[in-house]
VOBAVO-430421 format. One record per residue (C-alpha): x, y, z. Coordinates in steps of 0.25 Angstrom, whole numbers, plus 5000, padded with zeros to 4 digits. Example, Ala and Ser with C-alpha at 12.3 -4.5 7.8 and 13.67 -1.06 7.14 Angstrom:
504949825031 505549965029 
//
This chain:
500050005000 500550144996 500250275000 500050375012 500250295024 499250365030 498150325020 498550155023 497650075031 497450095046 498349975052 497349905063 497149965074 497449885087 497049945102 498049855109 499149935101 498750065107 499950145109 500450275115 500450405105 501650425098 502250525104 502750665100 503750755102 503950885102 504950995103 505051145102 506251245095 506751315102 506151275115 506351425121 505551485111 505151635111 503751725107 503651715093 505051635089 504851525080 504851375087 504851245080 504051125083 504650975081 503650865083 503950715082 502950605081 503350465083 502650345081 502650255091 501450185088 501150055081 500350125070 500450215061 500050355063 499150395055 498850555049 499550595059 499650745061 500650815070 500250945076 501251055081 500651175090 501151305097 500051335108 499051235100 499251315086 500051245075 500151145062 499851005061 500850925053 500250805045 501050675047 500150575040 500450425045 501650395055 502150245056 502550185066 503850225073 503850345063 504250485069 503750615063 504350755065 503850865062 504151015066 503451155065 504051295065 503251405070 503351545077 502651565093 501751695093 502451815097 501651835109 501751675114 502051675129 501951575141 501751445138 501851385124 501451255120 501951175107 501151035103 501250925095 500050845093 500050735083 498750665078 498750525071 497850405068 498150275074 497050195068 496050205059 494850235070 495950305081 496850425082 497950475092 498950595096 500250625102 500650755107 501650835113 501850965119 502951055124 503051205128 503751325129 503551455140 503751605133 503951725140 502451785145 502351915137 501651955150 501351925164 499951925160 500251815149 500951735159 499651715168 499351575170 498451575182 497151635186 497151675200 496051785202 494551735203 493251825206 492551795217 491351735209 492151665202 493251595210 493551465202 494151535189 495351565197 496551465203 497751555208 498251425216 497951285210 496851275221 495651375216 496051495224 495951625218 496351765219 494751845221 494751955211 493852035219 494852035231 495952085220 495052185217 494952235231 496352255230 496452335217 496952215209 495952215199 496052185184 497052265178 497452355190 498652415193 499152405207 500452445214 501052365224 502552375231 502652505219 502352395207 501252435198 500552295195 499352275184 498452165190 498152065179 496952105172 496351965171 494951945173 494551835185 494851685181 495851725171 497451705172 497951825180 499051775187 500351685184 500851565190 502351605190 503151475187 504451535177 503651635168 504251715160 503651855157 504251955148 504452115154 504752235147 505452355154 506252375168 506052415182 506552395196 505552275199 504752175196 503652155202 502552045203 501152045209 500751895213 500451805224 500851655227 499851535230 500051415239 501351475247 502251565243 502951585230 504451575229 505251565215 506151635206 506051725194 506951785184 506851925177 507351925162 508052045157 508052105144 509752095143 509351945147 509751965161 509051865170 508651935187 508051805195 507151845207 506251755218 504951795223 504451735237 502851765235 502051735248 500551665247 499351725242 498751685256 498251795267 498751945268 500251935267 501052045272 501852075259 500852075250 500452175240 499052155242 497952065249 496752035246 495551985252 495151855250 495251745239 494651635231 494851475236 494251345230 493151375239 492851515239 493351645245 494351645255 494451765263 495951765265 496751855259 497751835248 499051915247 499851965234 501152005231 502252085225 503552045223 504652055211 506152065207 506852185207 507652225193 508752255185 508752395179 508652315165 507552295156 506752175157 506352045149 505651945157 505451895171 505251745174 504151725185 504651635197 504351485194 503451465208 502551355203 501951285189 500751345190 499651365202 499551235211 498651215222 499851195234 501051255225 501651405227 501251485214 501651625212 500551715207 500951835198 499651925195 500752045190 502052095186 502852225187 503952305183 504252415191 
//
């Protein structure tokens, strides 16, 4: 029999021959990657299964966006590569995620898929693009928030009693901050665990408005400067929990799994003093991976030069 090994009979098909998918692999050039460089993806698919793969179609993605490449039937112990050039969007920051997802037949009445991932983190253009936790709830509303991995939520109406509402600016230790203008249930906060966020301009401090969860927050950060200078600093944030001493401001009460809780919660100021040198970026402390009920996390709400 001639012709395209895709268009020849379907061998039989045998459940006790189930198999693992082949796997894929992926790998990404060059692996540090900047905001609107070109990278290249590489993706391989082996065929580790007793039958062929039939149209078999590889699809390579940036951030779930990309081309499909059409394979048509791998045999058995056969490996295909294949690679796509491309450009990340000038504005790309945080977390980008690269995929390769292959789709094939294995039998005439079934189909399968193998996939693999991998990701790079950019600079955040800005604080604000770094936001990856909602912490802020109204108080007709508390479960759209979760500042702590255990439901608890800073009350917007208590915030607002402070002068912290949407958009404001406030002035604490002489920093001007601008409180995050986000609306309740939405991302308004970030989880600091190695960030990095671009700055422009100089000053004698920098400054961050915040708070810690579960403990206090201990870690250490790095300031970038523009002559590729690097400036490490630690922070030492206390718990959000009761009216401490040092804060910049309490207020009143907060959200809990259960409802409110008319214990105050306490914020902070704290920061690195600079280098009379123009600034790049600033790597936030790695404190945690994220908000998890029973693990310190340092919350940043805003971020100042001054």
């Amino acid at each position: 029999m001639s012709g395209n090994p895709s268009s020849r009979p379907y061998r039989p098909y045998r459940p006790e021959e189930d198999f693992l998918s082949p796997p894929v692999a992926l790998t990404v050039s060059p692996t540090s990657p900047e905001a609107g460089s070109p990278v290249t993806l590489t993706a391989t698919l082996t065929n580790t299964a007793p039958v062929a793969l039939r149209d078999t179609v590889l699809y390579l993605a940036v951030d779930g966006s990309g081309r499909p490449c059409r394979l048509g039937s791998v045999a058995p112990g056969a490996t295909v590569t294949r690679g796509w050039r491309t450009r990340l969007a000038d504005d790309a920051e945080g977390l980008v995620s690269f995929t390769a997802h292959a789709l094939f037949d294995v039998h005439r009445d079934g189909s399968d898929c193998s996939r693999a991932t991998s990701s790079v983190r950019l600079p955040n253009l800005s604080l604000a693009g770094a936001f990856d936790n909602a912490g802020i709830a109204s108080d007709d509303a508390l479960t759209v928030a979760d500042i702590d991995g255990s439901r608890s939520s800073l009350s917007a109406q208590a915030l607002s009693s402070a002068g912290l509402t949407p958009g404001a600016v406030v002035t604490y230790d002489g920093t001007a901050f601008t409180w995050p203008d986000t609306r309740p249930g939405n991302k308004d906060n970030v989880v600091a665990s190695g960030q990095t966020v671009l700055l422009s301009g100089a000053g004698s401090r920098l400054a961050f408005l915040g708070t810690s969860t579960w403990g206090e927050s201990k870690g250490e950060g790095t300031v970038v400067y523009a002559d590729g200078t690097r400036q490490t600093f630690s922070v030492a944030v206390p718990d959000w929990y009761g009216a401490n001493g040092s804060a910049a401001v309490v207020v009143p009460y907060r959200h809990i799994s259960t409802g409110r809780d008319d214990t105050p919660v306490s914020l902070y100021v704290f920061g690195v003093e600079l280098r009379d040198k123009e600034l790049r970026a600033v790597v936030l402390p790695k404190v945690s991976d994220g908000a998890q009920s029973g693990v310190p996390a340092l919350h940043i709400f805003a971020m100042s030069v001054a």
